[in-house]
C-alpha positions as CSV (number, residue, x, y, z in Angstrom):
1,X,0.0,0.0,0.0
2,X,1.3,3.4,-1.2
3,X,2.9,5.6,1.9
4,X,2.0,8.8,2.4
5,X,4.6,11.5,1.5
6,X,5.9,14.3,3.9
7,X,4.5,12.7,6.8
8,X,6.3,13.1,11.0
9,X,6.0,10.0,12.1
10,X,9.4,9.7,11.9
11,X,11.6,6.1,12.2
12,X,7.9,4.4,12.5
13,X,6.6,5.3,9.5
14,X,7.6,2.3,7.7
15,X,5.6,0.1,10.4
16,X,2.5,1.6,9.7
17,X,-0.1,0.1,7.0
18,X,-3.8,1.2,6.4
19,X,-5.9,-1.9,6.6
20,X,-9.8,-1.7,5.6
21,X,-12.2,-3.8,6.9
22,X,-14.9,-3.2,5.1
23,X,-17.3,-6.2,6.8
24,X,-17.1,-3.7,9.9
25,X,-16.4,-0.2,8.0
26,X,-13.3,0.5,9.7
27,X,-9.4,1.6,9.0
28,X,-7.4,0.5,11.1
29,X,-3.6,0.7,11.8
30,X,-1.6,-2.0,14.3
31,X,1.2,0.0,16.5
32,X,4.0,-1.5,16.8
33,X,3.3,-5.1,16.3
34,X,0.9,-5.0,19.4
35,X,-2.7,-5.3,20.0
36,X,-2.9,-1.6,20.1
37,X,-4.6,-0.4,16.9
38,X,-5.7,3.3,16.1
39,X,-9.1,3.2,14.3
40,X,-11.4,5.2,12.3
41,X,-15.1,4.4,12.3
42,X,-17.2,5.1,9.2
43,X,-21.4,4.1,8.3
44,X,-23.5,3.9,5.1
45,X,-26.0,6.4,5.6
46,X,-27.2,5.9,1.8
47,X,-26.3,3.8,-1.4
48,X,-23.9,5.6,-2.1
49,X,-23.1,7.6,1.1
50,X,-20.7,7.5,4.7
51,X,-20.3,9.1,7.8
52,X,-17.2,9.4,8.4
53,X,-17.8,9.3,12.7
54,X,-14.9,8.2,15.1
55,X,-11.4,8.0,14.8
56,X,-8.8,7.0,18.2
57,X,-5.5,6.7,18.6
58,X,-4.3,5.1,22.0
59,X,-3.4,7.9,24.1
60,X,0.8,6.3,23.9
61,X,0.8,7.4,20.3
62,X,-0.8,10.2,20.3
63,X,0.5,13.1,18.6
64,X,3.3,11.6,16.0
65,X,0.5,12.2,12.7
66,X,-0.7,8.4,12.8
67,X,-4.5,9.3,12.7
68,X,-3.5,11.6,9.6
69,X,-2.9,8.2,7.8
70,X,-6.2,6.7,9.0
71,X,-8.0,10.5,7.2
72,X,-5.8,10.1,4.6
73,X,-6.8,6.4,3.7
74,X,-10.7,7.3,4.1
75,X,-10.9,10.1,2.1
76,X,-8.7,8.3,-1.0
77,X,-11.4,5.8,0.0
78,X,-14.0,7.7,-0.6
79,X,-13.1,9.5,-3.9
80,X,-12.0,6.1,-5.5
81,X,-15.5,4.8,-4.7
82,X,-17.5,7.9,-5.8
83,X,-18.8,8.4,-2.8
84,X,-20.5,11.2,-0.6
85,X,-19.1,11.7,2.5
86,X,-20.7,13.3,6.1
87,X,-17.7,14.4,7.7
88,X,-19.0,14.0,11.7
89,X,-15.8,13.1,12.9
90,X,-14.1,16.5,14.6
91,X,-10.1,15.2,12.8
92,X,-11.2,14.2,9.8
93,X,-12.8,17.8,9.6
94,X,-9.6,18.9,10.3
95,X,-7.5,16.9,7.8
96,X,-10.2,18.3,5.4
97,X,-9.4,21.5,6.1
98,X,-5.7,21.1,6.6
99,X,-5.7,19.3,2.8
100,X,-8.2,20.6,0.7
101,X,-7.6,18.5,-2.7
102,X,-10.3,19.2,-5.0
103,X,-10.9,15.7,-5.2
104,X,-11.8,15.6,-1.4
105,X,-14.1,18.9,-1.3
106,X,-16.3,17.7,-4.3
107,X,-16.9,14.4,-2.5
108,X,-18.2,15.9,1.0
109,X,-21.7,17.0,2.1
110,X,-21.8,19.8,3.9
């Protein structure tokens, strides 16, 4: 799976890999090899719509830009499905905001 470029995680960034569940609609990346895992919830609200509602990171890795992966993954995720997108989640929001591709604005309902 493609890395994301420019990112601060630093030494670990090699360890960490976007997985999708899509049976329980979830992202998820394992830290360090453990059971810990930093997650980002989403829903179908429609045919062809999400909520894009949670996303955690274990308070340990907090702060060294892994959640930015989990955003990153969704929104790619949601652009290379077609979708629409309800952005409840407060980071995602934020990664919006932070990386406003054209691709990702024209995807979201406001």
């Amino acid at each position: 799976m493609a890395q994301a470029a420019g990112t601060d995680v630093g030494e670990t960034d090699a360890q960490l890999r976007v997985e999708h569940d899509r049976k329980r609609r979830q992202f998820s990346i394992r830290l360090n090899g453990s059971h810990d895992r930093a997650v980002l919830l989403y829903e179908y609200v429609g045919k062809k719509t999400v909520d894009l509602q949670h996303t955690e990171v274990p308070d340990a890795f907090r702060g060294r830009g892994i959640a930015k992966h989990l955003a990153k993954a969704a929104m790619d995720f949601v652009v290379e499905e077609d979708l629409k997108a309800h952005l409840t989640c407060w980071y995602i929001q934020k990664y919006v905001k932070e990386n406003p591709h054209p691709q990702y604005l024209e995807h979201i309902i406001h």
